[in-house]
MARVEX-355757 format. One record per residue (C-alpha): z, x, y; residue number from 1. Coordinates in steps of 0.5 Angstrom, whole numbers. Example, Ala and Ser with C-alpha at 12.3 -4.5 7.8 and 13.67 -1.06 7.14 Angstrom:
// MARVEX-355757
c3/c1/c2/resi
16/25/-9/1;
14/27/-2/2;
END
This chain:
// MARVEX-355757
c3/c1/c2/resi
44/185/30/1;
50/190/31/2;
49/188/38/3;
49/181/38/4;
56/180/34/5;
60/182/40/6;
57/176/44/7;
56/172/38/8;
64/173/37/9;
65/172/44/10;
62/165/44/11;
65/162/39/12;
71/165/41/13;
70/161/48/14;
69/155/45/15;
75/155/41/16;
78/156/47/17;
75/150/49/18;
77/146/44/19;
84/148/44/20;
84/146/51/21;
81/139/50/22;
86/137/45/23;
91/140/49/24;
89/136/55/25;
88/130/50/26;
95/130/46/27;
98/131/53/28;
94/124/56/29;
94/120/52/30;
89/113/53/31;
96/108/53/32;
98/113/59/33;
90/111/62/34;
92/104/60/35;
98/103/65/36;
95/107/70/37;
89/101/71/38;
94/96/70/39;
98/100/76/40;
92/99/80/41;
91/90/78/42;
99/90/80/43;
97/93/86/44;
90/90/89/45;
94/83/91/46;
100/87/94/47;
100/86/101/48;
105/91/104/49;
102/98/104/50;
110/102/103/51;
109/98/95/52;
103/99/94/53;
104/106/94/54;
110/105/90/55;
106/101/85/56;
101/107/84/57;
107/112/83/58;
109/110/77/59;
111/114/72/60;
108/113/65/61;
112/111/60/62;
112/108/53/63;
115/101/53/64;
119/99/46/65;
122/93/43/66;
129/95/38/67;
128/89/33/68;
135/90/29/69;
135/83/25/70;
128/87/22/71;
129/94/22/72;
123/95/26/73;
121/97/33/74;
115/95/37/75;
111/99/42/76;
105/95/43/77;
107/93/50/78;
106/100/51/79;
99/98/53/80;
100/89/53/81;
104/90/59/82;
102/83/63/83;
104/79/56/84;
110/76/61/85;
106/75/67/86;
103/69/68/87;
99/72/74/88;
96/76/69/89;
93/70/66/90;
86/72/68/91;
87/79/67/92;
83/83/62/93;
86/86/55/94;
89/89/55/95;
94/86/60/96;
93/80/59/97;
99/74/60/98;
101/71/53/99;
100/63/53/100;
105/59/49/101;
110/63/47/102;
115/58/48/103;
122/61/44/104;
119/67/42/105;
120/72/47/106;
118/79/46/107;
125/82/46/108;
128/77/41/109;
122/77/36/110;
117/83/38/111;
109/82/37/112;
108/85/30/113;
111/80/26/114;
106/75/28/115;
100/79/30/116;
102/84/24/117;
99/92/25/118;
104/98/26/119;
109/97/31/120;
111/105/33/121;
104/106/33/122;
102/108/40/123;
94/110/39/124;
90/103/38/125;
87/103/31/126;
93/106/28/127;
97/100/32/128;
92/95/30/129;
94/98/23/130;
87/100/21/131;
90/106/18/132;
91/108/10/133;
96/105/6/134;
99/101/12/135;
99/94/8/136;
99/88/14/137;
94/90/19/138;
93/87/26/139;
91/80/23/140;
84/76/27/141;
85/71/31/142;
83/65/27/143;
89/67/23/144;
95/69/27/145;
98/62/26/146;
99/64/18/147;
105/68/20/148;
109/63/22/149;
111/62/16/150;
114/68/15/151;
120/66/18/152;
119/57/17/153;
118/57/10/154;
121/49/10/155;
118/43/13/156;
113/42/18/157;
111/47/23/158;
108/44/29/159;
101/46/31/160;
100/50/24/161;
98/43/19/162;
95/49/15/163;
102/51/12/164;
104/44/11/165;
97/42/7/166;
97/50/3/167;
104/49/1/168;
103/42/-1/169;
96/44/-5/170;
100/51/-8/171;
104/46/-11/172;
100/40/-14/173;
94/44/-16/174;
97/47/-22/175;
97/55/-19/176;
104/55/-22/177;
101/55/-29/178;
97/61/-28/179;
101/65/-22/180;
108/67/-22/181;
111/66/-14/182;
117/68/-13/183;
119/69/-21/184;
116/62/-22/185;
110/60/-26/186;
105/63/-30/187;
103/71/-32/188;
95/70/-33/189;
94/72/-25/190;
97/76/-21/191;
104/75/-17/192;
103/72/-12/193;
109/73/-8/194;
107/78/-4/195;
100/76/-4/196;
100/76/4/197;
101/83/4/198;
96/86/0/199;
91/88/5/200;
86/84/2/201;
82/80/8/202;
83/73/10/203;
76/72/9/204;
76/75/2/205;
81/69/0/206;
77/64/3/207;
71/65/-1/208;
76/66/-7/209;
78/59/-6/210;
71/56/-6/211;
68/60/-11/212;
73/65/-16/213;
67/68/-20/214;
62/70/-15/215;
68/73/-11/216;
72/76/-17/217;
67/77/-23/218;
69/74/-30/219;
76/71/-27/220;
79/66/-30/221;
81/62/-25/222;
77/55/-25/223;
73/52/-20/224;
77/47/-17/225;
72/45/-11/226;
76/45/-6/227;
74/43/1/228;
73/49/6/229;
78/46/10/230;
83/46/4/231;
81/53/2/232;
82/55/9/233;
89/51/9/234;
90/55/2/235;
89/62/6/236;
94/61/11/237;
100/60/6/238;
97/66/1/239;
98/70/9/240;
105/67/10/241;
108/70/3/242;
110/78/4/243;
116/76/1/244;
120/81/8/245;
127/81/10/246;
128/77/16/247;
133/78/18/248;
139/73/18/249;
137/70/26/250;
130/69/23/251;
132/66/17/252;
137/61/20/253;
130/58/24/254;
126/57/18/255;
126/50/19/256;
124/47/25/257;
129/41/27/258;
122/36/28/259;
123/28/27/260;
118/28/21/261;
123/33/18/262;
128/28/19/263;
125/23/16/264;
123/25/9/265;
130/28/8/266;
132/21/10/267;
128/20/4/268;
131/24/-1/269;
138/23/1/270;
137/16/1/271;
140/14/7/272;
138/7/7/273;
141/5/1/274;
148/5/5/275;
145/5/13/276;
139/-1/16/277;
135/0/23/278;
135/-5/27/279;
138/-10/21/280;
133/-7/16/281;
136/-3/10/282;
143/-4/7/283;
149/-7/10/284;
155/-1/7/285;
154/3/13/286;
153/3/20/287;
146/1/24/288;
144/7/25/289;
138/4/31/290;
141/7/37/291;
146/12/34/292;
144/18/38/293;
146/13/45/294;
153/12/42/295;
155/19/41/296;
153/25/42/297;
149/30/38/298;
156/34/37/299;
159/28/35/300;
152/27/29/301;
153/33/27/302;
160/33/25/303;
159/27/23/304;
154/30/17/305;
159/36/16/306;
166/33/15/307;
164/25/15/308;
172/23/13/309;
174/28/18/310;
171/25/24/311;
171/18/22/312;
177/17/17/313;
176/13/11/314;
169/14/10/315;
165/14/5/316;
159/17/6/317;
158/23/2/318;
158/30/4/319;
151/34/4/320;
149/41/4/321;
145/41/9/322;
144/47/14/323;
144/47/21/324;
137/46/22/325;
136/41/18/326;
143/37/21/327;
138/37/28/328;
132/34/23/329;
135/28/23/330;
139/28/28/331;
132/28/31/332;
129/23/27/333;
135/17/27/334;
134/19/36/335;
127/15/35/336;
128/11/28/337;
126/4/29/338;
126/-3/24/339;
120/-2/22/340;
120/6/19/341;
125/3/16/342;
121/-3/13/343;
116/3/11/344;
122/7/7/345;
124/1/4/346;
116/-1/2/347;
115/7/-1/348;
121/6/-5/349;
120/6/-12/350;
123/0/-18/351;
129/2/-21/352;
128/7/-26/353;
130/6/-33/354;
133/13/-36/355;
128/13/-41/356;
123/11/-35/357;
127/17/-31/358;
126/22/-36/359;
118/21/-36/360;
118/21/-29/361;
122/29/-28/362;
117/30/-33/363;
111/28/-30/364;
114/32/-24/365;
116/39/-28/366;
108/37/-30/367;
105/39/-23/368;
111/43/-21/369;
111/49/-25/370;
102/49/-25/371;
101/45/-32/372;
96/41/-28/373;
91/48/-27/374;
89/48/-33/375;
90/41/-37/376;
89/36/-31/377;
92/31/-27/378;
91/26/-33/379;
91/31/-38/380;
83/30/-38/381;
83/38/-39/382;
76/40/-39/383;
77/47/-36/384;
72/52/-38/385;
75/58/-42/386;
70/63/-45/387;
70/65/-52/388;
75/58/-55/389;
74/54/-59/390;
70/49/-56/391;
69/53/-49/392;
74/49/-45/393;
82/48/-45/394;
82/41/-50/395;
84/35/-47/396;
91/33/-48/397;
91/25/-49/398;
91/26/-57/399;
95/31/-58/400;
100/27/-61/401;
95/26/-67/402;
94/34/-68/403;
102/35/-67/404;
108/32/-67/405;
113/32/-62/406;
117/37/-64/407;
111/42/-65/408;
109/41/-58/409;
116/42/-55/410;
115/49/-59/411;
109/51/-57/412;
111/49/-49/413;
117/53/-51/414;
113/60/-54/415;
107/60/-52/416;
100/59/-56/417;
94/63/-55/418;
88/59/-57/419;
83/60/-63/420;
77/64/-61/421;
70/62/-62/422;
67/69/-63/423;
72/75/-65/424;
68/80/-63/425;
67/78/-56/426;
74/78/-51/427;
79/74/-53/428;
79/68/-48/429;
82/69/-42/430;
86/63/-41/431;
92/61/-46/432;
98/58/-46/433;
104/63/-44/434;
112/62/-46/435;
116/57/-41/436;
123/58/-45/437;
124/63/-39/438;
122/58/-34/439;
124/51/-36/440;
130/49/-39/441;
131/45/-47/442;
132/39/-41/443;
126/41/-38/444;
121/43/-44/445;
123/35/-47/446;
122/32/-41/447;
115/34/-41/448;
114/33/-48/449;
116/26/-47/450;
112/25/-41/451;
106/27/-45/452;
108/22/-51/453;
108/17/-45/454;
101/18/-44/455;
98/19/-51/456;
92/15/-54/457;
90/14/-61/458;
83/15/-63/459;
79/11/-65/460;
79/8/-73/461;
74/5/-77/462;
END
């Protein structure tokens, strides 16, 4: 025995040696330098001129960084992504594959984590697609990549990404707001939702959520809604938008896409037509605005939206708060605006509402805004399951004005109220009504009140 322990030490200090060296070799070679070397090689197979040719192979390996001030990051996935740029490399394979479709965002400007997520300064490939503890925005699958437009693009319509549009639309008419708070409005009965897209949770997890809360999350108190595995998917996007990051003051000033159809709804809500006609349909206050992008010129517009009496003394066109996105909007709009958009405004147009009519209207609007719909439905139905409350579901709403007064309502609406149980010994109901005197002003509280006296139905008498 006392023989063989020289030899048995001699060995595993030999493999130590080894190991040592190999992780040595390693540190020093690592598979992004492998990486360019095979993309040397594709540049230099179609390079005829054999002085070139060499040179090509001879490059030095080098790490490829991308400084992104506006976003207090950097990028190095060019490092390995080195024909993004190229378009020779269309058909190349990955990881030198040319990039279609990136349009105004070039690398150098916008980077590639901020749309595809995963660790920018990292250079080994799982830790750079962020597969690493803690690292809270991995790389995101490819049928999910367009969820991050929304990052930057937080208003209008983002072209090519309907997703966005349809998710925020849903958010808002569906009642989320009544459970969770998004950006410091809403409800506290779920989570926070503000920095949902960053939570590492997976975009498929959200989705199976969506059409079905209980199975996913075990005892969640949110309701099926039955939505469509378009309208979950279209949901999952907006939930992946919303990581609440800083981006910077070059990226916020491009949160609006300056499309035609943008234009068109703010042509709505500031009731252009009221003053101005296309091709002689609206009123007759201002200007024909059919062809207007012919008569002047889009600097001309714009200034025209800024500083209106400026730029044509006398006028009376109020000055608007508009940014310079929004400006270009409709601008963009009234470049291809004819009689009859401007017919199909003015049929879309509601009555003259009187105040007490008005006052319902903001009402109904603050209903589905701020998530009471959620829980009480679109037309107060209620109906939603709520284990372990008086009659196992949230009442409906088109009597309640035979239980309450208005003013008991408007408390209630203002302090919040937990509803009675069925069975104390069991949990309390996991949907109640949490206090809004922090999120709605009294104006507000009393508008929705007199929304849900417009609608009251008396019961039935003998």
């Amino acid at each position: 025995m006392e023989r063989r322990t020289p030899q048995v030490f001699f060995v595993l200090s030999l493999l130590a040696l080894v190991l040592i060296l190999a992780a040595a070799w390693q540190a020093n070679t690592p598979y992004w330098k492998v990486y360019q070397r095979d993309f040397h090689k594709l540049e230099a197979q179609g390079e005829p001129n054999s002085l070139t040719k060499a040179a090509v192979l001879a490059s030095p390996p080098v790490i490829h960084q991308v400084l992104l001030t506006g976003l207090q990051r950097v990028d190095r996935c060019t490092t390995c992504h080195l024909g993004v740029e190229d378009p020779t490399m269309k058909n190349a394979p990955q990881p030198f594959r040319f990039h279609p479709g990136l349009g105004p965002h070039i690398p150098s400007k916008f980077g590639c984590t901020i749309c595809h997520g995963g660790q920018g300064l990292a250079t080994e490939k799982s830790d750079a697609h962020g597969n690493v503890m803690f690292w809270q925005t991995p790389l995101l699958a490819k049928d999910y990549i367009r969820a991050s437009c929304g990052r930057c693009h937080k208003e209008g319509d983002v072209p090519g990404v309907p997703e966005l549009t349809e998710g925020r639309h849903l958010f808002e008419t569906q009642g989320c707001r009544g459970c969770h708070k998004l950006n410091g409005v809403g409800g506290s009965i779920g989570p926070d939702l503000t920095t949902e897209g960053a939570s590492h949770r997976a975009p498929e997890w959200l989705e199976r959520h969506f059409l079905t809360p209980n199975a996913v999350s075990a005892g969640s108190a949110m309701p099926n809604f039955h939505f469509t595995k378009e309208q979950a998917r279209a949901l999952t996007y907006y939930m992946l938008s919303l990581t609440s990051e800083d981006m910077g003051s070059y990226y916020s000033s491009v949160r609006l896409i300056p499309s035609a159809g943008h234009g068109r709804q703010l042509f709505i809500e500031k009731n252009c037509i009221a003053c101005h006609n296309v091709g002689g349909v609206g009123a007759k206050t201002g200007p024909d605005l059919l062809g207007v992008t012919k008569r002047h010129s889009p600097g001309w517009l714009d200034e025209q939206l800024v500083n209106p009496s400026l730029v044509y003394p006398g006028s009376t066109m109020p000055v608007y708060d508009l940014e310079t996105n929004a400006r270009k909007a409709l601008v963009n709009f009234m470049a291809t605006a004819t009689a009859e958009d401007a017919q199909a405004i003015l049929s879309q147009r509601s009555k003259t509402l009187t105040p007490e009519d008005a006052a319902i209207e903001a009402g109904r609007q603050n209903f589905a805004r701020f998530g009471c719909v959620g829980c009480h439905g679109l037309q107060l139905q209620g109906g939603v399951p709520n284990p372990n409350a008086q009659g196992g579901e949230v009442p409906s709403l088109l009597h309640a004005s035979d239980d309450y007064t208005k003013d008991e309502v408007i408390a209630i609406i203002r302090n919040g109220k937990v509803p009675p149980t069925e069975d104390r010994s069991k949990p309390a109901p996991p949907l109640y009504m949490p206090s809004w005197r922090s999120v709605l002003t009294e104006e507000d509280i009393n508008r929705v009140a007199d929304y849900l006296w417009s609608l009251q139905k008396k019961k039935d008498s003998w």
